[in-house]
ZAGUMAR-779242 format. One line per 3 residues: number of its first residue (from 1); for each residue x, y, z of N, C-alpha, C. Coordinates in steps of 0.001 Angstrom, whole numbers, plus 500000, padded with zeros to 6 digits. Example, Ala and Ser with C-alpha at 12.3 -4.5 7.8 and 13.67 -1.06 7.14 Angstrom:
1 = 513190,494310,507800,512300,495500,507800,513200,496700,507800  512850,497750,507080,513670,498940,507140,512900,500030,507870
//
This chain:
1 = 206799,786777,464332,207431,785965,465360,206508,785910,466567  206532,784719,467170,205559,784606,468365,206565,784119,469980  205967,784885,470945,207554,784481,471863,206399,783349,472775
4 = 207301,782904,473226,206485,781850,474723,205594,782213,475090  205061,783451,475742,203473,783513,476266,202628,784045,475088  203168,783176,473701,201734,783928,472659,201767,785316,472251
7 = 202722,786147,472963,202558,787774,472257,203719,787514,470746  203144,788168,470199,203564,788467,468764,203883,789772,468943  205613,789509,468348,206512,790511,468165,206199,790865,466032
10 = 206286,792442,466097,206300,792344,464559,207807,792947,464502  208711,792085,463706,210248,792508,462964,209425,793869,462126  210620,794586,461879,210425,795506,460599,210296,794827,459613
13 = 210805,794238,458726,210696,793385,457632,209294,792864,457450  208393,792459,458947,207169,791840,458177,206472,792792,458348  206582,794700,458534,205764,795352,457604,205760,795451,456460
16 = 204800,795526,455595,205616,796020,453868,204762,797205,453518  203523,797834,454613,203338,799091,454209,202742,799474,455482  202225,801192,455494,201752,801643,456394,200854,803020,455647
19 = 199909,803097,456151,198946,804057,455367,198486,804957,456826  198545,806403,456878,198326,807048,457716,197049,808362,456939  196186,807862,457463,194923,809291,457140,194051,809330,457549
22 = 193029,810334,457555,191923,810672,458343,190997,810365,456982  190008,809053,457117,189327,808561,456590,188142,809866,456195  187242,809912,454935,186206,810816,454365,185357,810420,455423
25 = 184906,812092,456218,183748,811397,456607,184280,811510,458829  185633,811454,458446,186112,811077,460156,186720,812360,460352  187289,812694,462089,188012,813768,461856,189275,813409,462528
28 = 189390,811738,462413,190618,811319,463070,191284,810414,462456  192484,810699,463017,193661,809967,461941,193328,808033,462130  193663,807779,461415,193780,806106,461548,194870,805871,460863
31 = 195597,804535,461228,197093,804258,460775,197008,802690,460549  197075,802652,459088,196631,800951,458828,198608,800208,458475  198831,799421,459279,199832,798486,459075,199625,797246,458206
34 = 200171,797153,456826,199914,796219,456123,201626,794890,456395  200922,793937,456812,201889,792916,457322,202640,791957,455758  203227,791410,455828,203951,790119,454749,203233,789324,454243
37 = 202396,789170,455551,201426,787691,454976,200219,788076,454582  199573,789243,454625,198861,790024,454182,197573,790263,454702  197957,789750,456173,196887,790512,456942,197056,791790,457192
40 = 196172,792773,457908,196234,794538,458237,195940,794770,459781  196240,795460,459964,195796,795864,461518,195684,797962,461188  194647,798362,461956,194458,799209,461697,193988,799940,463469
43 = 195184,801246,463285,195037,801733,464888,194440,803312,464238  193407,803124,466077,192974,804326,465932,193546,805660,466427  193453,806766,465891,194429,808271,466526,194646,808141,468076
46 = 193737,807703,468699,193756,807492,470046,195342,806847,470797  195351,805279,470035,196226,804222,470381,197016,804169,469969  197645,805457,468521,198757,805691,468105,199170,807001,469220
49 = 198258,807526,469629,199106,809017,470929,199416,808328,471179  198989,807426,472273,199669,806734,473255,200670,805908,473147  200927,805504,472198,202344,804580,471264,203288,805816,471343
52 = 202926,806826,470744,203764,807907,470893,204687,808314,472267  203058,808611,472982,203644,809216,474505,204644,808416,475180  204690,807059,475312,205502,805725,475719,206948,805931,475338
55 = 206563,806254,473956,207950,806815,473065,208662,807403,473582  208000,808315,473404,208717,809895,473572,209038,809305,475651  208805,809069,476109,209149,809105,477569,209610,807999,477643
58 = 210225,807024,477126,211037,806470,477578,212235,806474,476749  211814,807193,475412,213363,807708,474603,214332,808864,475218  213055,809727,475676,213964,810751,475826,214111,811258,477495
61 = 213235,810142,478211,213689,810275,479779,214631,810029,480482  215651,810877,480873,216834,810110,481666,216792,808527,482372  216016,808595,483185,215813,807837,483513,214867,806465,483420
64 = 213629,807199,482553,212678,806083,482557,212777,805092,481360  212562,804055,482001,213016,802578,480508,211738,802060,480530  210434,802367,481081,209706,801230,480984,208119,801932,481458
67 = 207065,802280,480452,205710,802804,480608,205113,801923,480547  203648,801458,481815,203005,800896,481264,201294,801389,481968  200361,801663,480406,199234,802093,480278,198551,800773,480343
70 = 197310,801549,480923,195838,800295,481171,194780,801452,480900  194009,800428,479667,192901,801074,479415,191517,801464,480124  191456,802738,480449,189588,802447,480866,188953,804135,480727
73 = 187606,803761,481259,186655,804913,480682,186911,806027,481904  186590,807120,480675,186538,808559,481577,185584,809543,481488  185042,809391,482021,183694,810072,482489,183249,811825,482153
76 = 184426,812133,482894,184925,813504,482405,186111,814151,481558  186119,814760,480151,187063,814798,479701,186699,815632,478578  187639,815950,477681,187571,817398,476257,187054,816696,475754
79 = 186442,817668,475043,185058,817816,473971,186003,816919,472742  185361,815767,472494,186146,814891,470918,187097,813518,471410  186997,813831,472820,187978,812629,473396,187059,811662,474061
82 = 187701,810462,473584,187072,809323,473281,186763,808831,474639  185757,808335,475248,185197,807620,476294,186368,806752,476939  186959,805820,476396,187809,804930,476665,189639,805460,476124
85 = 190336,805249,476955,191544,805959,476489,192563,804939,477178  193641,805140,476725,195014,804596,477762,195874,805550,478404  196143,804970,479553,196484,806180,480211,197582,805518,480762
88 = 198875,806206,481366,199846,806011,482220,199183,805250,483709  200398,804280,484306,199675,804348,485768,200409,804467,486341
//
């Protein structure tokens, strides 16, 4: 489904699979969404936390209904974490 400004909503129904693993070779998860029409989209461990974190804080925050992250680089940060991240603002 596509709404008025062009963003594409995905229904449940037009997933028909989802594959979650840490590819040979990687040491991070990737999560491939296989769609109806049979295109794929494939997220990296990174952009599934953050799908998560959104989750989890606005499911289970009293109060909060509404996160929104903007991506950019971080200069300083743990050893394995990715240059570019999404972050709360």
């Amino acid at each position: 489904m596509t709404t008025a400004d062009n963003a594409r909503i995905l229904r449940a129904e037009e997933v028909t699979g989802l594959v979650a693993e840490i590819p040979a070779g990687h040491r991070h998860l990737r999560t491939t969404l296989t769609l109806a029409d049979g295109t794929s989209l494939t997220l990296q461990e990174s952009t599934i936390a953050a799908m998560v974190r959104a989750y989890t804080a606005v499911k289970t925050g009293p109060i909060t209904t509404r996160v929104v992250m903007r991506g950019r680089m971080i200069a300083e940060r743990k050893p394995g974490y990715a240059e570019w991240q999404l972050l709360e603002e």
